[in-house]
PDB file with SEQRES, HELIX, SHEET and CRYST1 records, atoms N, CA, C and O in Angstrom:
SEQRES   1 A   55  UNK UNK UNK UNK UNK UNK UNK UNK UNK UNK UNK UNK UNK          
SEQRES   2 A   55  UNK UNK UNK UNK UNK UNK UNK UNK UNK UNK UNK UNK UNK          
SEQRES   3 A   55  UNK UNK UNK UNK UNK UNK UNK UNK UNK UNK UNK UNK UNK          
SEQRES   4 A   55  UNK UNK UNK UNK UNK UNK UNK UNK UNK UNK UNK UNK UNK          
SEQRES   5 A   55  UNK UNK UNK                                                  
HELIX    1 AA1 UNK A   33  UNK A   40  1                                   8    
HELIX    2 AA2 UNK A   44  UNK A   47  1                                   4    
SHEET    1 AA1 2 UNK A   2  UNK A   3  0                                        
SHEET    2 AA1 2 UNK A  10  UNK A  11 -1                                        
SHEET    1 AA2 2 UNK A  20  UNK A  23  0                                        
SHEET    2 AA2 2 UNK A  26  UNK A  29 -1                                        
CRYST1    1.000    1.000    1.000  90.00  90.00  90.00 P 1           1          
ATOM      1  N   UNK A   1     -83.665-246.959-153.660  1.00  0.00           N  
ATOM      2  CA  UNK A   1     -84.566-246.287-154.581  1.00  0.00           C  
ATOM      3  C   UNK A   1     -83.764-245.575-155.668  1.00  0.00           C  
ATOM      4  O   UNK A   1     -82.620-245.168-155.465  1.00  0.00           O  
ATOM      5  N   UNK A   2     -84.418-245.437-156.853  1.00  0.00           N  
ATOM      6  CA  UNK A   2     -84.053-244.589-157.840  1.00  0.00           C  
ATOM      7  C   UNK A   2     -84.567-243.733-158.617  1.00  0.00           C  
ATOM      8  O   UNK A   2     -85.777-243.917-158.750  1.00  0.00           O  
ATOM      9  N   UNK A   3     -84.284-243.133-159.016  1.00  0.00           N  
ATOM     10  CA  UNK A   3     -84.968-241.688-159.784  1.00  0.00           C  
ATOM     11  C   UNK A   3     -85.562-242.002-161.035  1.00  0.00           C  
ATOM     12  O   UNK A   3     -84.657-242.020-161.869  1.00  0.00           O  
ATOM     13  N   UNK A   4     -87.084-242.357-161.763  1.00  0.00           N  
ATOM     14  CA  UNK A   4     -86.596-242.619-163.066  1.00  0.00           C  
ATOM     15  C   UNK A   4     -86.668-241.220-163.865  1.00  0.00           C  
ATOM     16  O   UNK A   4     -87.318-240.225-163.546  1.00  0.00           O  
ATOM     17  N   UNK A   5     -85.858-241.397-164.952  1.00  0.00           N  
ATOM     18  CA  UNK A   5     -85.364-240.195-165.786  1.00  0.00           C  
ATOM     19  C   UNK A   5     -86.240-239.810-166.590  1.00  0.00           C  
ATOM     20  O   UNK A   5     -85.733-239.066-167.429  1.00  0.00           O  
ATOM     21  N   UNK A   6     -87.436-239.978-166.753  1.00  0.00           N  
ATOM     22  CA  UNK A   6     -88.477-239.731-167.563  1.00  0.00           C  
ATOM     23  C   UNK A   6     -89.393-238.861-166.883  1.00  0.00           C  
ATOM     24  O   UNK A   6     -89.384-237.695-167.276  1.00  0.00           O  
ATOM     25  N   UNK A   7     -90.482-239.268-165.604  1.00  0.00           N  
ATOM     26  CA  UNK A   7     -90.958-238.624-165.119  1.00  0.00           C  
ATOM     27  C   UNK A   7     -90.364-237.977-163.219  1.00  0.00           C  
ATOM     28  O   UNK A   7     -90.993-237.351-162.366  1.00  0.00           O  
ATOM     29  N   UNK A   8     -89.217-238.411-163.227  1.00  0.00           N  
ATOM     30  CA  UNK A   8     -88.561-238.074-162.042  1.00  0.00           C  
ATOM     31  C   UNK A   8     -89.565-238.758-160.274  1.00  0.00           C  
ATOM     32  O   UNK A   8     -89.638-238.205-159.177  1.00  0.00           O  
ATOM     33  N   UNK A   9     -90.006-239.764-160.631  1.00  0.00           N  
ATOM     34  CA  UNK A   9     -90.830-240.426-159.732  1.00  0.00           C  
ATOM     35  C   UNK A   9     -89.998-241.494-159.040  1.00  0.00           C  
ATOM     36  O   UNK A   9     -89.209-242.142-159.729  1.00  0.00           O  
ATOM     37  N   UNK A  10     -90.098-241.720-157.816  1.00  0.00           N  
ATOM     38  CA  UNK A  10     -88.875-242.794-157.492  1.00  0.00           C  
ATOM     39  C   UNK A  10     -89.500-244.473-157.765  1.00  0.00           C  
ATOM     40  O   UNK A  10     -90.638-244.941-157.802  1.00  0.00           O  
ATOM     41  N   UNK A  11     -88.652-244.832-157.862  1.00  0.00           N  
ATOM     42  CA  UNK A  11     -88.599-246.135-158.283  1.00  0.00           C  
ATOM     43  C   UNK A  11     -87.910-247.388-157.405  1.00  0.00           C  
ATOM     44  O   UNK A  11     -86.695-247.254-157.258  1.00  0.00           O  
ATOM     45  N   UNK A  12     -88.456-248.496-156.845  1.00  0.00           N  
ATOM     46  CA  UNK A  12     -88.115-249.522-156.115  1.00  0.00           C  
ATOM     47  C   UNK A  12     -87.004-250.246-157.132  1.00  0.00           C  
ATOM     48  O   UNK A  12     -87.326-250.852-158.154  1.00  0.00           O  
ATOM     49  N   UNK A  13     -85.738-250.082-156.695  1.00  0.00           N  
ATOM     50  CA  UNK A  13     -84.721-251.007-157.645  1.00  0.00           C  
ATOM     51  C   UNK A  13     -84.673-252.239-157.907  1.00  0.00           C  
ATOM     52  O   UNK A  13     -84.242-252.721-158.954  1.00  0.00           O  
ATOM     53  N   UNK A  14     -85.248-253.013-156.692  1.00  0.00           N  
ATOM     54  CA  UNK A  14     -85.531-254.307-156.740  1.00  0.00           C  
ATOM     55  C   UNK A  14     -86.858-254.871-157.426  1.00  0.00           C  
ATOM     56  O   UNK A  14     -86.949-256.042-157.795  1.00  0.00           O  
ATOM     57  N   UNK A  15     -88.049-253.770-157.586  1.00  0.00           N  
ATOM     58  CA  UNK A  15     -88.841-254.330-158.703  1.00  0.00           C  
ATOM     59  C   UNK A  15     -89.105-252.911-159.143  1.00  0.00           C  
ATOM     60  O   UNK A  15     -89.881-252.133-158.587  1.00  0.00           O  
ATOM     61  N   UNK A  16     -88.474-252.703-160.052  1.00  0.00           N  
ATOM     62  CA  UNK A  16     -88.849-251.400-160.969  1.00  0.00           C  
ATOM     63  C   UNK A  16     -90.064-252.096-161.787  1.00  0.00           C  
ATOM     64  O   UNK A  16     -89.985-253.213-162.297  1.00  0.00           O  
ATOM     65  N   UNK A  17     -91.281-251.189-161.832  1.00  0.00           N  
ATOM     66  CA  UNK A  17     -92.915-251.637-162.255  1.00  0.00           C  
ATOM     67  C   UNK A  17     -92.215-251.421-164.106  1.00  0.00           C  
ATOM     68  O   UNK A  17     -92.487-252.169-165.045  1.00  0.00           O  
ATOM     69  N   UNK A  18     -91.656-250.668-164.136  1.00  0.00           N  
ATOM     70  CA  UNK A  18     -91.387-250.272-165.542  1.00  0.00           C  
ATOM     71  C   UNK A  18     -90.098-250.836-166.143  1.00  0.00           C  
ATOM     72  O   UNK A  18     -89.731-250.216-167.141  1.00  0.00           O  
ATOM     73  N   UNK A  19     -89.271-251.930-165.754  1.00  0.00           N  
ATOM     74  CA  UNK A  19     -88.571-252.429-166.024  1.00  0.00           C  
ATOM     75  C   UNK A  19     -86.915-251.361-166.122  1.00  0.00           C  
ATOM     76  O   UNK A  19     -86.664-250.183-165.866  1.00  0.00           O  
ATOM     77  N   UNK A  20     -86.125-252.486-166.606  1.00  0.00           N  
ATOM     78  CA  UNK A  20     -84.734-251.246-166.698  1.00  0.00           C  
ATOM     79  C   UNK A  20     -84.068-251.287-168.153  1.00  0.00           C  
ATOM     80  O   UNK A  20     -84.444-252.010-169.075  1.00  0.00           O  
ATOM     81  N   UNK A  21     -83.172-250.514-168.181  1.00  0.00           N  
ATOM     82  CA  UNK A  21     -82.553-249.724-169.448  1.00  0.00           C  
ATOM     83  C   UNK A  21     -81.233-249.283-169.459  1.00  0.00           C  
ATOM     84  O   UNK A  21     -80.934-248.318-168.755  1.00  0.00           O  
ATOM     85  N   UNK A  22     -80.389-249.842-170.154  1.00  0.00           N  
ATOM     86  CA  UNK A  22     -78.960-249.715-170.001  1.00  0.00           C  
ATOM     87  C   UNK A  22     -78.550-248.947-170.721  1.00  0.00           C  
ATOM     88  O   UNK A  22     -78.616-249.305-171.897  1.00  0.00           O  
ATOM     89  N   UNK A  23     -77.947-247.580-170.470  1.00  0.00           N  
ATOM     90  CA  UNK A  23     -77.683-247.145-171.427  1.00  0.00           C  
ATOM     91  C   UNK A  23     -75.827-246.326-171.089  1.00  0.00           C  
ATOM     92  O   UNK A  23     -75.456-245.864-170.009  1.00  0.00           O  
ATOM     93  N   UNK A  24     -75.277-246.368-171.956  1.00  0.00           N  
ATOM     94  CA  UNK A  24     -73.765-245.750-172.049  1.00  0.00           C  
ATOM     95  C   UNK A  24     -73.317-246.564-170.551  1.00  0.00           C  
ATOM     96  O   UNK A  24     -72.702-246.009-169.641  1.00  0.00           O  
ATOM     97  N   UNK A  25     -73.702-247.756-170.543  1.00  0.00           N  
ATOM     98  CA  UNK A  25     -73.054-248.294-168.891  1.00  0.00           C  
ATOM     99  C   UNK A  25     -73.182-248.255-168.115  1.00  0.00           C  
ATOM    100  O   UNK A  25     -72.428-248.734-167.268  1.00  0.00           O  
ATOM    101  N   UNK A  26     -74.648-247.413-167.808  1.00  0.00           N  
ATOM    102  CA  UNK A  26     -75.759-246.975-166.376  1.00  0.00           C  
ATOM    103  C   UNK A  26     -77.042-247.752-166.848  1.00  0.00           C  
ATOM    104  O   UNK A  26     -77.474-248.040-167.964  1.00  0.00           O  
ATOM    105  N   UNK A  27     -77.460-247.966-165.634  1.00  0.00           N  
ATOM    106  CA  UNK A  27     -79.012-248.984-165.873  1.00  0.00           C  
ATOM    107  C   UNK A  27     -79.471-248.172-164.933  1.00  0.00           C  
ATOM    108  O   UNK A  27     -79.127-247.688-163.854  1.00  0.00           O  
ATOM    109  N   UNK A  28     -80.917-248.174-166.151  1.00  0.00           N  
ATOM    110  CA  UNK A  28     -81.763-246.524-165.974  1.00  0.00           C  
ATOM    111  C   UNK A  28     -83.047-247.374-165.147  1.00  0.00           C  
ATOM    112  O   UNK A  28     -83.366-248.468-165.610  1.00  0.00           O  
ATOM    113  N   UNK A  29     -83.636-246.947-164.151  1.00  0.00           N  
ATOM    114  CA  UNK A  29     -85.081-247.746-163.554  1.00  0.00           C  
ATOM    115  C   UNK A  29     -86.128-246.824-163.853  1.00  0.00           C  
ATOM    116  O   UNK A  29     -86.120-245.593-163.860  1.00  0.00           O  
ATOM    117  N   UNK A  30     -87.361-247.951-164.191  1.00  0.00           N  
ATOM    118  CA  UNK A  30     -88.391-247.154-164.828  1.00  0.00           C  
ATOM    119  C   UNK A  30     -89.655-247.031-163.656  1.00  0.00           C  
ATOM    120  O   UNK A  30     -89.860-247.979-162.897  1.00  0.00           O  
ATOM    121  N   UNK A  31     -90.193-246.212-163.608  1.00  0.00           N  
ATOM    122  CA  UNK A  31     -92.354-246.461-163.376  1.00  0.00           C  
ATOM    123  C   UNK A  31     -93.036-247.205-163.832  1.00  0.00           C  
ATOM    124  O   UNK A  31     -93.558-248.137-163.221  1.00  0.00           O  
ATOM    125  N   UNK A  32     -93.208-246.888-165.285  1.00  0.00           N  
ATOM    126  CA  UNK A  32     -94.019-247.866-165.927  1.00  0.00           C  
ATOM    127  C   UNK A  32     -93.431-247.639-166.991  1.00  0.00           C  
ATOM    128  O   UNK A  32     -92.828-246.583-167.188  1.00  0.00           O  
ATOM    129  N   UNK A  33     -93.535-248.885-168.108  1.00  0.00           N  
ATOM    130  CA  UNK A  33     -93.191-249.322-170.079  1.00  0.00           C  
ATOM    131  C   UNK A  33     -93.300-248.150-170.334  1.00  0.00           C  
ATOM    132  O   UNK A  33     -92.165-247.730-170.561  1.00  0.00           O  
ATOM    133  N   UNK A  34     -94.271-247.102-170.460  1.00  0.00           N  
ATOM    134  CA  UNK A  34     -94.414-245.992-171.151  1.00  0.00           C  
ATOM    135  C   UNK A  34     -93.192-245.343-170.909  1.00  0.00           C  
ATOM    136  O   UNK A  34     -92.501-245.277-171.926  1.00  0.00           O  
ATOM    137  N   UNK A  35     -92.521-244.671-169.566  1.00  0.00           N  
ATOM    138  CA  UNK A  35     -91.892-243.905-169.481  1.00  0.00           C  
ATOM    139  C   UNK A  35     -89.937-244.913-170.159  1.00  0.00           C  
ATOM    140  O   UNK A  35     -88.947-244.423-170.701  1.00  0.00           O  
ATOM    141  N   UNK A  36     -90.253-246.356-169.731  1.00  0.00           N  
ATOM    142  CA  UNK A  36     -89.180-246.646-170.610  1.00  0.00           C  
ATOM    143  C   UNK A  36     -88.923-246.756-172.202  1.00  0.00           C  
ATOM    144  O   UNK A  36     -87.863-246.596-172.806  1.00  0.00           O  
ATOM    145  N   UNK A  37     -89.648-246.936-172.485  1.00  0.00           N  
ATOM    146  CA  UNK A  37     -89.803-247.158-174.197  1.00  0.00           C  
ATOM    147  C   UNK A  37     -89.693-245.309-175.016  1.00  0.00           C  
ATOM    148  O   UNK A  37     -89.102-244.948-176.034  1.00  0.00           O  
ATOM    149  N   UNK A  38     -90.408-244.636-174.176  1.00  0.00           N  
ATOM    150  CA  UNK A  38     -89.588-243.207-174.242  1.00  0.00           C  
ATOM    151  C   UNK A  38     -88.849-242.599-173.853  1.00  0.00           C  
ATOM    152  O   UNK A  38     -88.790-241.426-174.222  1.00  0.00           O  
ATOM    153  N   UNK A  39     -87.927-243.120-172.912  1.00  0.00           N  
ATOM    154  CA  UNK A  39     -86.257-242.901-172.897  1.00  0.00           C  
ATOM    155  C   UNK A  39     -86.002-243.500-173.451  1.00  0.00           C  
ATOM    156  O   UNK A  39     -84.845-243.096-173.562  1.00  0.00           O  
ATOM    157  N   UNK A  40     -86.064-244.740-174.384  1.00  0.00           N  
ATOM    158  CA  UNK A  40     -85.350-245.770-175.283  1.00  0.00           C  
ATOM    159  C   UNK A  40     -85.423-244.944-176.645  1.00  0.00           C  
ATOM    160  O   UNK A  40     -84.606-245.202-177.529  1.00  0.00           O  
ATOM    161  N   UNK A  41     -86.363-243.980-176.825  1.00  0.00           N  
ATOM    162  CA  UNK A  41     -86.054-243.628-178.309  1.00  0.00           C  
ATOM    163  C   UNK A  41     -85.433-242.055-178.162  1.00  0.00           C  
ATOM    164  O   UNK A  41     -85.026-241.418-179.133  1.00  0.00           O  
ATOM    165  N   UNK A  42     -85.437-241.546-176.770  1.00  0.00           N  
ATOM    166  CA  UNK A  42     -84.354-240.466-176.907  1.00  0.00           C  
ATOM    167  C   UNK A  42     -84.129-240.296-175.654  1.00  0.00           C  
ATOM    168  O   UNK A  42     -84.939-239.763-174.897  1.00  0.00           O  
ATOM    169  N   UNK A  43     -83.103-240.694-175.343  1.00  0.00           N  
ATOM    170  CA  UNK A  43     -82.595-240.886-173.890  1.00  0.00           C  
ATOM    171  C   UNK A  43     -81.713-239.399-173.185  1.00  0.00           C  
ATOM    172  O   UNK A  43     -81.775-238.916-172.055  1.00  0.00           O  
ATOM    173  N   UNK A  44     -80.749-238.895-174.664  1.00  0.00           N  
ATOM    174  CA  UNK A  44     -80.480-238.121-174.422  1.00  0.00           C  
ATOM    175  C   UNK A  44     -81.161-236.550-173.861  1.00  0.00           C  
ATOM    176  O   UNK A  44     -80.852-235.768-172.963  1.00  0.00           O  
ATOM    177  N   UNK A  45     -82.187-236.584-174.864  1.00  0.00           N  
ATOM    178  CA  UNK A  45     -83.238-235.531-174.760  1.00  0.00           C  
ATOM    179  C   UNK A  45     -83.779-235.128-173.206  1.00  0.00           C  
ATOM    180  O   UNK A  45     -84.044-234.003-172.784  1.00  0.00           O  
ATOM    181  N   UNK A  46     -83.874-236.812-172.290  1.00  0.00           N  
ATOM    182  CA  UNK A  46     -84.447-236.954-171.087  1.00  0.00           C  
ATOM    183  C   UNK A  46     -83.295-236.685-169.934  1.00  0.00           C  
ATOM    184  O   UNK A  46     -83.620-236.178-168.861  1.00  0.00           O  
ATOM    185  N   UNK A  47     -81.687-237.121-170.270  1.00  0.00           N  
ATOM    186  CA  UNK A  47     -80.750-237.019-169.353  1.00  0.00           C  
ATOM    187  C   UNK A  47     -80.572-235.586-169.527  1.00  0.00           C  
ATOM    188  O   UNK A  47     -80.732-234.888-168.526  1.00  0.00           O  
ATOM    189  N   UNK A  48     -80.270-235.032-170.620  1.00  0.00           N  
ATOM    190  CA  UNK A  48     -80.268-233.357-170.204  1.00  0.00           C  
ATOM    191  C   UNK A  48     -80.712-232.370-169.801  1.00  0.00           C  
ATOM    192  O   UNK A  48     -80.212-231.274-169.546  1.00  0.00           O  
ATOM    193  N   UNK A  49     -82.723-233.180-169.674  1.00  0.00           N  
ATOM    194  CA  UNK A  49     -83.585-232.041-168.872  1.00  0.00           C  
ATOM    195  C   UNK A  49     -84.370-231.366-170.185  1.00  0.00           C  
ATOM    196  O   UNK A  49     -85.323-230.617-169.970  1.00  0.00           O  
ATOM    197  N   UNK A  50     -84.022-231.600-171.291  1.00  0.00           N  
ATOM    198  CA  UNK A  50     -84.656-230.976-172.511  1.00  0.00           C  
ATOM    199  C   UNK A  50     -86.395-231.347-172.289  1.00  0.00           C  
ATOM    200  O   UNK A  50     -87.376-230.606-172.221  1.00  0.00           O  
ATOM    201  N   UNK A  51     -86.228-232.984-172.212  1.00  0.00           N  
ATOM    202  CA  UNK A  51     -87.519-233.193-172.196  1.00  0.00           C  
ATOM    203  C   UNK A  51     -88.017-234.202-170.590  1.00  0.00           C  
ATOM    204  O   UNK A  51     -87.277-234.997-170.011  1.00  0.00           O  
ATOM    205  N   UNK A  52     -88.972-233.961-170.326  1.00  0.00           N  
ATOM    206  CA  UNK A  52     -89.741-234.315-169.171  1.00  0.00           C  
ATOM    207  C   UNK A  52     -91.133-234.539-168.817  1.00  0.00           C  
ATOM    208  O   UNK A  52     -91.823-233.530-168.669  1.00  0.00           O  
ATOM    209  N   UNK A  53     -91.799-235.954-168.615  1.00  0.00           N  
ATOM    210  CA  UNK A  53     -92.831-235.884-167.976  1.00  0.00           C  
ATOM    211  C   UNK A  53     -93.496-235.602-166.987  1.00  0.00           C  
ATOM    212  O   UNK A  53     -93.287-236.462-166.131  1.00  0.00           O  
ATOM    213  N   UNK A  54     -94.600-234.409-166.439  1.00  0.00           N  
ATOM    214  CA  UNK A  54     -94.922-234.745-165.309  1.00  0.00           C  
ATOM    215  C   UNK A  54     -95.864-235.601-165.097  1.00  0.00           C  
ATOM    216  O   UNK A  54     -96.703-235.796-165.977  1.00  0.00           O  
ATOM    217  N   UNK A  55     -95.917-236.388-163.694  1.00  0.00           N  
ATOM    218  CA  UNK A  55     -97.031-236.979-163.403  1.00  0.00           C  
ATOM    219  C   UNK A  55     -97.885-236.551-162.297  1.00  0.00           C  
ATOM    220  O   UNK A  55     -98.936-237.148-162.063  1.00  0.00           O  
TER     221      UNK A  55                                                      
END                                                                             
């Protein structure tokens, strides 16, 4: 399992529902498109805790 970085919900690695995201050389696992396509336009914002969804 993995953490995704958007809404902090775990995620099945072998079928992430929200697909994955490579970023600086780590592949990020998603929930769902929504929460990836908004780490794709500020990823940083989401790895530092600045910004966060709850669900």
């Amino acid at each position: 399992m993995a953490t995704d970085p958007v809404c902090q919900m775990e995620v099945d690695m072998k079928k992430p529902n929200g697909g994955t995201f490579e970023y600086n050389g780590v592949t990020y696992y998603f929930c769902a498109m929504g929460c990836n396509r908004a780490f794709q336009r500020e990823p940083e914002a989401y790895l530092s805790g600045e910004k966060q969804i709850h669900m």
